[in-house]
C-alpha positions, 0 to 999 in steps of 0.5 A, a space after each residue: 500500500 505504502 508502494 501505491 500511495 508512494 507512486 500517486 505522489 510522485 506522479 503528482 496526480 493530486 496537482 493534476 486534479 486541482 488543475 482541472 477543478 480550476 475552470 479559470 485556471 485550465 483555460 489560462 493553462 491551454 490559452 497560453 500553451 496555445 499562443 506559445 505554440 503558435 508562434 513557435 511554428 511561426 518562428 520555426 517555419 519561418 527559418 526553415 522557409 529561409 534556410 531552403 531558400 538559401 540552398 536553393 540559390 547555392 544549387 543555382 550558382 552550381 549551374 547544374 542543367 535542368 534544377 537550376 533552370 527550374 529553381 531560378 525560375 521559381 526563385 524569380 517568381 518567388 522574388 516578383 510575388 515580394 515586390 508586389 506586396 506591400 
């Protein structure tokens, strides 16, 4: 018995229990998880985007035949689709 009582400590499911009891609390909780995600993936995508964008303009100065005749195509459209946003 004393194994089982030991291990619901140490699990620290009483924490978790008073968690979801708060109402308030579980919405703060998951409210705040949620914008950090958010812009973790921002953040994330963001240098992941940048960092294909620089290999594929090292594959283009490679002038290999085919690829770089298709990526400088699609870095140009990529390059004039910026200018026209604001």
């Amino acid at each position: 018995m004393e194994k089982v009582a030991t291990y619901l400590e140490r699990s620290r499911l009483n924490d978790y229990v008073n968690l979801v009891d708060n109402k308030f609390r579980w919405f703060w909780v998951n409210l705040t998880g949620g914008i950090f995600r958010g812009i973790g993936l921002a953040i994330g995508f963001s240098l992941l985007g940048a960092v294909v964008f620089l290999i594929l303009q090292q594959v283009v100065t490679l002038n290999l035949p085919v690829i770089s005749d298709f990526i400088a195509q699609l870095l140009y459209l990529i390059e004039q689709s910026q200018q026209i946003r604001p």
